[in-house]
C-alpha positions as CSV (number, residue, x, y, z in Angstrom):
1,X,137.3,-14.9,-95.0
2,X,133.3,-15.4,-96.0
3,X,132.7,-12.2,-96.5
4,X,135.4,-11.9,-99.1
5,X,134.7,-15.1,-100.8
6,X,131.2,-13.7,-101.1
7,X,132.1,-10.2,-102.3
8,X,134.8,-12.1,-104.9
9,X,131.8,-14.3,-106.3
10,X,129.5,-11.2,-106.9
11,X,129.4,-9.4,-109.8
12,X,129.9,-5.5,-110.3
13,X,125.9,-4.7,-109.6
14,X,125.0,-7.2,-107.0
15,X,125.0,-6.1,-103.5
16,X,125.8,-8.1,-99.8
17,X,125.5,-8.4,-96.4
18,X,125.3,-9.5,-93.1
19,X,121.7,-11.0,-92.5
20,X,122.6,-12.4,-89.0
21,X,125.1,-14.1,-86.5
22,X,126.4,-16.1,-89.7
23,X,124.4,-15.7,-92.3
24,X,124.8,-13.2,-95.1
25,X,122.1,-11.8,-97.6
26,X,122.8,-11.1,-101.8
27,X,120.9,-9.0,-103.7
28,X,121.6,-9.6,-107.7
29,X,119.9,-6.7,-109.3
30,X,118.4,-6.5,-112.5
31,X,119.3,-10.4,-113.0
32,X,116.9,-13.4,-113.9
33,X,116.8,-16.3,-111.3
34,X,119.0,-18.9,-113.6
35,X,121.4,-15.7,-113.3
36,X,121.3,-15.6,-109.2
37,X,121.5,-19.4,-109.2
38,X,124.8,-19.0,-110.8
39,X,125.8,-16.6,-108.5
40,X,125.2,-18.5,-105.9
41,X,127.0,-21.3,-107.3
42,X,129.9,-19.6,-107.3
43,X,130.1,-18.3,-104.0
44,X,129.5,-22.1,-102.8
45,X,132.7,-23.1,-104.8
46,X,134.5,-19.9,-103.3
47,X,133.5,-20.7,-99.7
48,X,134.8,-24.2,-100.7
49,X,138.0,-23.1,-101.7
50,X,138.5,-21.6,-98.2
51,X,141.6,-22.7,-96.0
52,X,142.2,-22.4,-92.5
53,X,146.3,-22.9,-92.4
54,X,145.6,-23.9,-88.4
55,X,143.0,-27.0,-89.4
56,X,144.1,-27.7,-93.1
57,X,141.9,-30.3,-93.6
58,X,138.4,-28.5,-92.6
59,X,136.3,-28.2,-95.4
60,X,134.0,-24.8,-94.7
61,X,131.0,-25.0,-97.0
62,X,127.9,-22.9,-97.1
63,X,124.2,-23.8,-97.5
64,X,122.6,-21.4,-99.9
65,X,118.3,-20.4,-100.8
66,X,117.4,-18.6,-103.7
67,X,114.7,-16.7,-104.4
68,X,113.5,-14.6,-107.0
69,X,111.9,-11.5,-106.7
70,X,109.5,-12.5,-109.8
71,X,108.0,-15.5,-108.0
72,X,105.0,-13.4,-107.2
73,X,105.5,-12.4,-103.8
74,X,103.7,-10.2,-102.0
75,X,106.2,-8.2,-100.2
76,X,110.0,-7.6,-99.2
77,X,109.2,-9.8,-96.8
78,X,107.6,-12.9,-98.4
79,X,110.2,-12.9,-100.6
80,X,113.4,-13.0,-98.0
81,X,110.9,-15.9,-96.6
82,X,110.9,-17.6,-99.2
83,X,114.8,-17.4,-99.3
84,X,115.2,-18.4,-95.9
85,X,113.1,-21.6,-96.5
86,X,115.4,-22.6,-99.0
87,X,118.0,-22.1,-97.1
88,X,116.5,-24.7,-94.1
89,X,115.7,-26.6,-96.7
90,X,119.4,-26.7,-98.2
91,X,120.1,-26.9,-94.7
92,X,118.2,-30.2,-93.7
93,X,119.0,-31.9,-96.9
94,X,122.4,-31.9,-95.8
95,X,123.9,-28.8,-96.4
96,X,126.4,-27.8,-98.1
97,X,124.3,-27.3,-101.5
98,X,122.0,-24.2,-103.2
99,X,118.1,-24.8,-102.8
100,X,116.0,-22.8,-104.9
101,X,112.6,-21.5,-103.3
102,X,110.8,-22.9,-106.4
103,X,112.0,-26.7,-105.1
104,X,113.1,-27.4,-108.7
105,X,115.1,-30.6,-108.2
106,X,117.1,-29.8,-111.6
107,X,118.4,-26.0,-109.5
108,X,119.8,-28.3,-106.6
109,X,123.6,-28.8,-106.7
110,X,125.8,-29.9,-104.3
111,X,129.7,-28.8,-104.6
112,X,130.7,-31.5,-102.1
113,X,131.3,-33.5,-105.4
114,X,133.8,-31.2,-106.6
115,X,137.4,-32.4,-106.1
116,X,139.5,-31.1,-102.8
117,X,143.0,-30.2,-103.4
118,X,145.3,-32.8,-103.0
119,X,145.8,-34.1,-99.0
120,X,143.0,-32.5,-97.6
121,X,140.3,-34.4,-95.9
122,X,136.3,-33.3,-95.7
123,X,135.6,-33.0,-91.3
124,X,132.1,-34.5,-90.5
125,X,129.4,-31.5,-89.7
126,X,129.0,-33.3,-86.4
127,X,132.7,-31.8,-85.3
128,X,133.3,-28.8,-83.1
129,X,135.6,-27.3,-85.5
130,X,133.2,-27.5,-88.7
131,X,130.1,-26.6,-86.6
132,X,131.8,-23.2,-85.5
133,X,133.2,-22.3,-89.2
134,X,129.8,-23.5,-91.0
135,X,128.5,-20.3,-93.2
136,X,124.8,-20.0,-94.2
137,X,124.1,-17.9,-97.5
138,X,120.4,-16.6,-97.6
């Protein structure tokens, strides 16, 4: 289910995968970081959208870091550090948002304001069910 809500969010050049246990990595080519921030954006609301028709009132959600390549980075590697960052950083400010590696408070968003459909319920993170279905986006 999160890897299709990913793949549905991307757009025809942009590439995913699996990073790890549950996290997944997106690669927008040839894009400009307000671009990827939109991207990422959407994949938030698409995880959102998410139902599980055994727990219909879980809310999945994903925490999401951006970072772009142009930042100046040194490497591959500083750069998917820099993602990660934002991602604990999403994380620890309460998740369910996008955190950009820049730390622009304007680029941080969080879709837990958008409306639910009608009946359903948002689960506190501290349950077992929203623990074990949380999705992290680096």
């Amino acid at each position: 289910m999160i890897g299709l809500a990913i793949r549905n969010s991307l757009r025809s050049n942009d590439i995913a995968g699996r990073y790890g246990g549950d996290e997944f990595t997106v690669l927008c080519k040839h894009t400009t970081a307000k671009e990827a921030y939109s991207v990422a954006m959407r994949i938030c609301e698409k995880i959102a959208q998410i139902r599980v028709r055994e727990y219909p009132q879980l809310h999945i959600s994903a925490s999401i870091g951006v970072a772009a390549a142009d930042e100046g980075f040194g490497s591959v590697t500083e750069w998917i550090k820099a993602a990660d960052s934002a991602l604990y950083s999403a994380k620890s400010g309460g998740r369910d948002q996008v955190m950009d590696a820049t730390q622009q408070p304007e680029r941080q968003h969080s879709p837990s304001t958008m409306p639910m459909r009608p009946g359903s319920t948002r689960i506190s993170p501290a349950s077992a069910e929203q623990k074990s279905l949380d999705r992290d986006v680096v």
